[in-house]
N, C-alpha and C positions, 0 to 999 in steps of 0.2 A: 555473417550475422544477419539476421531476419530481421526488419523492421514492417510495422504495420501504422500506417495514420489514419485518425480516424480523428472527427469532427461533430461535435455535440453544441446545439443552439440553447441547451436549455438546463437548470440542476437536475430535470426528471428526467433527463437523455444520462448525460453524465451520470446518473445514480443507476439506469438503466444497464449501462455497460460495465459498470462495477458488480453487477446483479449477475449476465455472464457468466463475468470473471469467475465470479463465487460458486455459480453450479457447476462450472467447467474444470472448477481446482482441485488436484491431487496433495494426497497427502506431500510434502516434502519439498511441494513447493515456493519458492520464495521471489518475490517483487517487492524491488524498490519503486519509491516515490519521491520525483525529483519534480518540484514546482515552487512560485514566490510563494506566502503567503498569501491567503484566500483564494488563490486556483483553484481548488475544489478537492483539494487530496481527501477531506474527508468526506466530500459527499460521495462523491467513487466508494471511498473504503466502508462506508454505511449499505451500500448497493452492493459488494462483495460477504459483508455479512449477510445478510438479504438472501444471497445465491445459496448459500450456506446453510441454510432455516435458524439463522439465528435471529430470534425475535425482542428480543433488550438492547435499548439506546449504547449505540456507538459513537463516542466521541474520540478524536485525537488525545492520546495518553502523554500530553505533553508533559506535565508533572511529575508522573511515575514511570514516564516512559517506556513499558510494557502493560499493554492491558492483553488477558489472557481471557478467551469466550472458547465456554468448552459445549456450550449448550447444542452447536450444529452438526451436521453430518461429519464432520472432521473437524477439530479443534483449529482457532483460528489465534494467529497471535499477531497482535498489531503495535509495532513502536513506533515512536517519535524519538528521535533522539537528537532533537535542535538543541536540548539542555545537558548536553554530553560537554562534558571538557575533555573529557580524555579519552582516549579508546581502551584504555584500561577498565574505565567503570563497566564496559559491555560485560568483562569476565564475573563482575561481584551479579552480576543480573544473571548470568549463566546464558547466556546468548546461543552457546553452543547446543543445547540441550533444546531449544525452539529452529535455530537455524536446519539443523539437523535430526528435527521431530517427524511425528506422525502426526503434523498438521502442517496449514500453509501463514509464512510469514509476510508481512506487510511492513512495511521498513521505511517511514518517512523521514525524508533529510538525511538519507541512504548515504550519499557525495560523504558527510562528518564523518562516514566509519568506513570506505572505500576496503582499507588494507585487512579487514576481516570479513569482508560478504565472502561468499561460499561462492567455488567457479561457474557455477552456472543458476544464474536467475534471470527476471526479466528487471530490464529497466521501463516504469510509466513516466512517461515524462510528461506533464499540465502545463499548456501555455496559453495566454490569455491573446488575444488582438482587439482591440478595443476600436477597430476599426470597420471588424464584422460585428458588431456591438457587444455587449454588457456582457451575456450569456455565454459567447460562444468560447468553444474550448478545442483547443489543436494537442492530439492525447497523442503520442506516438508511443508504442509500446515493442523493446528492441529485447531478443534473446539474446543474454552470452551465456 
């Protein structure tokens, strides 16, 4: 398994390599996003839309837990599913049907639904060190 670490001082770095991400992504593909609250998971996944030419505000779909952007070179689908109780609710959303789309999925709070990701995605993982200060962000990003 491949791992890659990479280190961002600043939200315009970290939005930067989310940006990347988004031009470099194939249809089909899927990354999770493993971070505490305000890591930056969605400043990343704003800069992944971004790579993408999608030009309409991207927020965390913590709510509805699927927000679907069809406007970019490849359709982008982004969940939150911190508001999952169960791993059953993934089926009434159709999970299956984005996981294994002609677009790339973004899967925050990934860890709550472990036993249905697909065998091969990337894990992002955001951690903060408040001791390189405020900004800085430790992103390792690992293929299974």
């Amino acid at each position: 398994m491949e791992s890659t670490r990479i280190e961002t001082d600043s939200r315009e770095e970290t939005y930067a390599l989310g940006r990347r991400i988004g031009e470099q992504a194939k249809p089909g593909m899927v990354y999770t996003l493993v971070g505490d609250l305000g890591v930056g998971k969605t400043v990343l996944t704003q800069g992944v839309a971004a790579g993408l030419g999608i030009t309409g505000i991207v927020n965390s779909p913590t709510f509805t837990i699927l927000q679907v952007y069809d406007e970019g070179r490849i359709p982008f689908y982004h969940f939150d599913v911190y508001r999952i109780g169960d791993v059953s609710e993934m089926d009434e959303i159709g999970y299956e049907d984005y996981f294994y789309g002609n677009g790339i999925c973004f899967i925050e709070w990934a860890n709550l639904i472990e036993e249905i990701l697909p065998e091969h995605y990337t894990e992002i993982r955001i951690e903060k060190n408040l001791e390189k200060g405020m900004d800085y962000r430790l992103i390792t990003m690992t293929g299974f």
